[in-house]
C-alpha positions as CSV (number, residue, x, y, z in Angstrom):
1,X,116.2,128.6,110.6
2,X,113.8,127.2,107.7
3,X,113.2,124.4,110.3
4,X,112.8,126.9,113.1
5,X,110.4,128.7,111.3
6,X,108.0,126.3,110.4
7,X,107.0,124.4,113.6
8,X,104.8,122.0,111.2
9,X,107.8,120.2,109.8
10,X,107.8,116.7,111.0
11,X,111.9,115.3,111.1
12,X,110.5,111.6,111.0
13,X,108.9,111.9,108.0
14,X,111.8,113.2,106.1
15,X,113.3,110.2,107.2
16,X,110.6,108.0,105.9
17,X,111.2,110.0,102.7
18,X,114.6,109.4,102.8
19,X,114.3,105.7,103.2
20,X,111.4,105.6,100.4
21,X,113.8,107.2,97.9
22,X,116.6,104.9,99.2
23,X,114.5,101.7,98.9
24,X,112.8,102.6,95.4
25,X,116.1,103.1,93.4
26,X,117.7,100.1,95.4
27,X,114.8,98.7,93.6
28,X,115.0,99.1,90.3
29,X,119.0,98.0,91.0
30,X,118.2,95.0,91.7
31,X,114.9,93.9,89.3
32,X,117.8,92.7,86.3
33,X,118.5,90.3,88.8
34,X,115.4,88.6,89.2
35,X,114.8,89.3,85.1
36,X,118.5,87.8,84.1
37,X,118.9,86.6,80.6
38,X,121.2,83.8,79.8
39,X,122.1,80.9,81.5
40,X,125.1,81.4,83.6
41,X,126.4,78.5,85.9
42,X,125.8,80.9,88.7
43,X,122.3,81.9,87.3
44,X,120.5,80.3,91.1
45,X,122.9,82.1,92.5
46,X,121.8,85.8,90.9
47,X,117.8,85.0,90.8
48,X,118.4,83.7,94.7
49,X,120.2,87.5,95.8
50,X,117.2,89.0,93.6
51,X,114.8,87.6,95.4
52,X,116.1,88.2,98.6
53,X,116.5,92.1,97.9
54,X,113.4,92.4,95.4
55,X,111.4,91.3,98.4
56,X,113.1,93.6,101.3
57,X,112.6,96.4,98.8
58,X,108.9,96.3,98.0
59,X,107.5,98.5,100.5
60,X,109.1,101.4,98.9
61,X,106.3,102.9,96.6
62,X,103.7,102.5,99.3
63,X,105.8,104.8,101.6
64,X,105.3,107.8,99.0
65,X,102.0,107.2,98.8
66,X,101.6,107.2,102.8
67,X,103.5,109.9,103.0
68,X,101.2,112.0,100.8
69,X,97.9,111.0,102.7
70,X,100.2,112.2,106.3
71,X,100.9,115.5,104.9
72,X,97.8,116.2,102.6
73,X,95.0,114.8,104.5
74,X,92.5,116.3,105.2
75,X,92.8,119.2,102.1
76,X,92.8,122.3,103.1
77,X,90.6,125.4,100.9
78,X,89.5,125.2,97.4
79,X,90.1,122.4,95.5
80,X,91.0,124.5,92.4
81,X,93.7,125.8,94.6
82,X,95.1,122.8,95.2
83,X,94.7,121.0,91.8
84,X,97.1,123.7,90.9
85,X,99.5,124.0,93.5
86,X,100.1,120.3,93.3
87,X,99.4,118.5,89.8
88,X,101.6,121.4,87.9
89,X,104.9,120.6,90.2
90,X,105.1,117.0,89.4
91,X,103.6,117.0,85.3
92,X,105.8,119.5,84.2
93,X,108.9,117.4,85.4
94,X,107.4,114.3,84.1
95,X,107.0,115.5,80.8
96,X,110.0,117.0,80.2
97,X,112.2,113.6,81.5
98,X,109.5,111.7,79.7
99,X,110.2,113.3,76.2
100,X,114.2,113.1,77.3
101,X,114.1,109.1,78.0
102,X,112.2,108.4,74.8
103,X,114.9,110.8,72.8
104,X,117.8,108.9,74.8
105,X,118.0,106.1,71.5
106,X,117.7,108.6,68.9
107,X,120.4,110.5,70.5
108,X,122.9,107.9,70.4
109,X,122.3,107.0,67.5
110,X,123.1,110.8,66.0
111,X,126.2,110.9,68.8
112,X,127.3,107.6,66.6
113,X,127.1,105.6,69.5
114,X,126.6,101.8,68.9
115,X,122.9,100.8,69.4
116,X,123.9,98.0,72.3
117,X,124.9,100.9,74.9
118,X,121.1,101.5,74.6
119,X,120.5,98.1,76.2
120,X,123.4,98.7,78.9
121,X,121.1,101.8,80.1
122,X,117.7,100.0,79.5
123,X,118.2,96.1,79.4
124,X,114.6,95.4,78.5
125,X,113.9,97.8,75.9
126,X,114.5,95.4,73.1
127,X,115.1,95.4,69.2
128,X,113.1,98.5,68.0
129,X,114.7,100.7,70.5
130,X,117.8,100.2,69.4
131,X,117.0,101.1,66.0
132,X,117.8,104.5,67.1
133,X,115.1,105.9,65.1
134,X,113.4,108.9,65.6
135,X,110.3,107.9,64.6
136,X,110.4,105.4,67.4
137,X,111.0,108.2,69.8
138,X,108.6,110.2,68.3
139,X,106.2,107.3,68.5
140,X,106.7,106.5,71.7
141,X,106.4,110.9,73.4
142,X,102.8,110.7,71.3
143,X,101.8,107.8,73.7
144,X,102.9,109.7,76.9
145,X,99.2,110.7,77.3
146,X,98.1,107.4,77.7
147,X,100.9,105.8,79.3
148,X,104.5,105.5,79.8
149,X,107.2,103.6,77.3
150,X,109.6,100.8,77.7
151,X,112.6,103.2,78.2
152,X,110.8,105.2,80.6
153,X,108.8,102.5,82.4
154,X,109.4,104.1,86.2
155,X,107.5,106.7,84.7
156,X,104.4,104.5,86.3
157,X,104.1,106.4,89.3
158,X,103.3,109.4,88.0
159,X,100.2,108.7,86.7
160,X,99.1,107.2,89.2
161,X,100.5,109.8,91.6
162,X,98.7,113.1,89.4
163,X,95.4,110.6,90.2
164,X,95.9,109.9,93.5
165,X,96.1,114.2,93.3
166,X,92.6,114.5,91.7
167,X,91.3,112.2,93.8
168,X,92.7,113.7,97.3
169,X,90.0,116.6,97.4
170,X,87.2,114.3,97.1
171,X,88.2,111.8,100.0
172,X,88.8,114.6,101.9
173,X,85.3,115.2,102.5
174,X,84.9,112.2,104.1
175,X,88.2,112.0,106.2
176,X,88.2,115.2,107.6
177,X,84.3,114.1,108.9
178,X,84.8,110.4,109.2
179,X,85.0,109.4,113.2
180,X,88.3,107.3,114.0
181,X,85.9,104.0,114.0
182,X,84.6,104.8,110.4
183,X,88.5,105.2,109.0
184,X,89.1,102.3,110.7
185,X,86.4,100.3,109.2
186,X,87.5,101.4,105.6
187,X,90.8,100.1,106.6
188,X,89.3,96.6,107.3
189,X,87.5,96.7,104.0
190,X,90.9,97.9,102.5
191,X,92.6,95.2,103.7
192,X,90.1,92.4,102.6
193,X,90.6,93.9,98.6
194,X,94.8,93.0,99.2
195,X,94.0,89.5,98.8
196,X,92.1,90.0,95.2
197,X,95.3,89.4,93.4
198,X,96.0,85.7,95.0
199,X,91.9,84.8,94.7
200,X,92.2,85.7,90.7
201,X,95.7,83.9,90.2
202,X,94.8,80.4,92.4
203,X,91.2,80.8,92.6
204,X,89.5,82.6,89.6
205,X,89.7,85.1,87.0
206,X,86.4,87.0,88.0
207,X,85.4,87.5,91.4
208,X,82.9,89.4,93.3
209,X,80.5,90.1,90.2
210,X,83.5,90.9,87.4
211,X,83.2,89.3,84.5
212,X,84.2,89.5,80.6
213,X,82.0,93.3,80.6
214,X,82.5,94.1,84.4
215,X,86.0,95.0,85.5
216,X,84.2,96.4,88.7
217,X,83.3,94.1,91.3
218,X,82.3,94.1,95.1
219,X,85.5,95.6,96.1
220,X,86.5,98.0,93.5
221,X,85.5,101.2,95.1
222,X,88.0,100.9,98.5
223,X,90.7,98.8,96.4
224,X,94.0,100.1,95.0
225,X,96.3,102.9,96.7
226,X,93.6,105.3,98.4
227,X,94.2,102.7,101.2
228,X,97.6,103.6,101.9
229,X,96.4,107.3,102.2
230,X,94.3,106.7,104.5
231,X,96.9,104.6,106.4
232,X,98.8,106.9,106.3
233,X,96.7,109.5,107.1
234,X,95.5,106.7,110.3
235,X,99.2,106.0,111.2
236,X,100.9,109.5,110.9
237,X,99.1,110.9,113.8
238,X,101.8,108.8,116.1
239,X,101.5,107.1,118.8
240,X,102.2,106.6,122.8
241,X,104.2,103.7,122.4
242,X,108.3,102.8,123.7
243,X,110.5,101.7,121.6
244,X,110.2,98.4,123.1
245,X,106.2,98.0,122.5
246,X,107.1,99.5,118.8
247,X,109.6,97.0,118.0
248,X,107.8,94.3,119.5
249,X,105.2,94.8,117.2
250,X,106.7,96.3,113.7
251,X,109.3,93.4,113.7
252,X,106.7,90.7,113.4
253,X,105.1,91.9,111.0
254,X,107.8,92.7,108.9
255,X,108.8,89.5,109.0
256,X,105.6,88.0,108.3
257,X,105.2,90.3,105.4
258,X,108.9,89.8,104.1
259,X,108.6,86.1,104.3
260,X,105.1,86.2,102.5
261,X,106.5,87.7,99.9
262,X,110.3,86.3,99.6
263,X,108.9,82.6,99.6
264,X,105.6,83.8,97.3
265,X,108.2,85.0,94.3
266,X,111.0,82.2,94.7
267,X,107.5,79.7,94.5
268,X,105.9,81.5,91.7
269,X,109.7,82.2,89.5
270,X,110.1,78.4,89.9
271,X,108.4,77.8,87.0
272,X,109.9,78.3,84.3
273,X,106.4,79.2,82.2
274,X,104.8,81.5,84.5
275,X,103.9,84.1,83.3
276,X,104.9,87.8,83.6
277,X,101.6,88.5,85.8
278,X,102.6,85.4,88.0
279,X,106.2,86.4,88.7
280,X,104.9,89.9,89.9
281,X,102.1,88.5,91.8
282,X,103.6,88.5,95.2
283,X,105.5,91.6,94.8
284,X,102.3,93.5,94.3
285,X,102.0,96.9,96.0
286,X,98.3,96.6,97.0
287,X,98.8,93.1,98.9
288,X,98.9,92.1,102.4
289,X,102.3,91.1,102.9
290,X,103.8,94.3,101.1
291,X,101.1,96.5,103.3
292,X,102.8,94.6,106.2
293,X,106.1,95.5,105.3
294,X,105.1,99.1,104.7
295,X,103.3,100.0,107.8
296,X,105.8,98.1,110.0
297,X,109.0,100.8,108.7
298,X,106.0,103.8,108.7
299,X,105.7,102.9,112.5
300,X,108.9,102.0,113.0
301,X,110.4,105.4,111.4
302,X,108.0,107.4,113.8
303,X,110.5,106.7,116.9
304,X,113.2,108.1,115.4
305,X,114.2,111.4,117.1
306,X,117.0,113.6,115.4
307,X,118.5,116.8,117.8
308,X,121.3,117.8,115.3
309,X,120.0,120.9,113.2
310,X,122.6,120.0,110.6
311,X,120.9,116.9,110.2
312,X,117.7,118.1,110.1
313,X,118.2,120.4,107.6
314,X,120.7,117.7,105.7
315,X,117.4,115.5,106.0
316,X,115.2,118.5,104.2
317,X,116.7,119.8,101.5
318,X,118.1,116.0,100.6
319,X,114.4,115.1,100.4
320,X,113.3,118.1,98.7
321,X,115.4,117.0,95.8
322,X,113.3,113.5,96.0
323,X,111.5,113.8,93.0
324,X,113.9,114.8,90.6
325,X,116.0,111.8,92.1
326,X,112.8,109.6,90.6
327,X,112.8,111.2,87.6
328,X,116.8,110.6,86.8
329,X,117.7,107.6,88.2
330,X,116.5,105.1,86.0
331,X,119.6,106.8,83.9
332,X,122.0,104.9,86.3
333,X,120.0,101.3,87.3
334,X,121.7,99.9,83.6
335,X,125.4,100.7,84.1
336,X,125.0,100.4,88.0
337,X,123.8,97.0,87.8
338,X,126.8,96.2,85.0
């Protein structure tokens, strides 16, 4: 009836949802993999199925954040309105699991719980976590202002999803009066800034006017995740296309993107001294190959077509719960991956 009543509510984006929430804990299952300590004689073996999942799973935070600019762009009515509407649903959460993550040590450690279950739930939280200390804790829920800690490290998004929040009024303005041609030209520019990362790591440091007192260069201003709003902005409008002509086009560049960034990590993790900004380099959200990936399921997703109500509404309330999913499950990734 919910479904009925609201003719607005779009069935393929709840699956998008659904397969964004799927993909992002699947995710964080499989990063010990790729981050295994020790030497085991099967150690090729584990870094090899990392790889191969790490790289299928990357397009799952860019979905959110296409999502977002599908539903939310252009903003409607004030933007005081909307500032508090939206920012207050997902800060209040985060706080609360924030200040419950960074607790989680101390807690043991009063429960008289041995400090190494701490690194069964977190495996890279390291020494001073499991000191169990509440000054630690305490430490670590005065830095949540600034940024999240290492027990709490999904915690990432939402910062930069309470930005992407206060900056959704302002790029409205231009959206809702931008013509078709002008998105698209952002789009192109957008594109061009997803190879930044590989020009610093095999080219140089500073590009486009950045330097040593200028962390913003030529293409600073369309870089970085308001892209994917406007994709998905772009992209969510659907399209005229069969099946046929969908697939024909989606699975290519999937594969180009998957193979992009499945061979970039296996090259880059072959070396034993690379560093932690090398190993992540190809699995970098704001690239091309994951931006591939990403709008490949986005169309993909778009020509699914669901008739059973019970599904439908299955589909709704499953993602309505999507958040507090993110917030919680980085409770499980430790033991699941055990």
């Amino acid at each position: 009836m919910e479904l009925q009543k609201n003719p607005q509510h779009i069935v393929w984006l709840d699956v998008v949802r659904f397969v964004a929430m799927f993909t992002v804990v699947c995710c964080h299952c499989t990063d010990p993999f790729n981050f295994y300590p020790g030497t085991p004689p099967n150690i090729g073996e584990i870094k090899l199925w990392g790889a191969i999942y790490g790289a299928l799973l990357r397009p799952c935070v860019p979905l959110f954040v296409m999502i977002t600019g599908a539903l939310l762009l252009p903003v409607r009515g004030e933007i005081s309105v909307f500032y508090k509407k939206r920012i207050p649903r997902v800060l209040w959460p985060f706080l609360i699991w924030s200040v419950i993550y960074n607790l989680f040590p101390w807690i043991t450690g009063v429960l008289g719980i041995k400090p190494e279950v701490i690194l069964d739930f977190f495996p890279y939280s390291g020494e001073e976590v499991m000191r169990q200390s509440l000054p630690v804790s305490l430490d670590y829920i005065a830095q949540i202002p600034f940024n999240f800690s290492i027990v709490d490290v999904h915690m990432w998004y939402i910062y930069l999803l309470i930005g992407l929040y206060l900056y959704l009024p302002v790029f409205s303005a231009w959206v809702e009066k931008a013509s078709e041609k002008g998105k698209r030209w952002f789009l192109y520019i957008w594109g061009a800034s997803l190879f930044i990362p590989y020009l610093m790591e095999f080219v140089s440091h500073y590009l486009f006017g950045t330097c040593s007192w200028n962390a913003y260069g030529l293409f600073y201003y369309f870089a970085g995740f308001n892209g994917y709003l406007l994709l998905g902005h772009y992209l969510g409008k659907g399209n005229d296309w069969s099946v046929g002509k969908t697939l024909a086009v989606v699975v290519p560049l999937f594969l180009i993107g998957y193979l992009a960034t499945f061979i970039g990590f296996r090259y880059m993790t072959s070396d034993p001294n690379v560093s932690e900004e090398g190993m992540e380099l190809f699995f970098t959200y704001c690239s091309p190959n994951v931006m591939l990936m990403t709008a490949a399921i986005f169309l993909l997703m778009q020509k699914v077509r669901i008739t059973s109500p019970l599904i439908c509404r299955a589909l709704a309330n499953l993602t309505k719960l999507g958040f507090g999913v993110y917030c919680v499950h980085y409770f499980f990734v430790g033991p699941s991956y055990l």
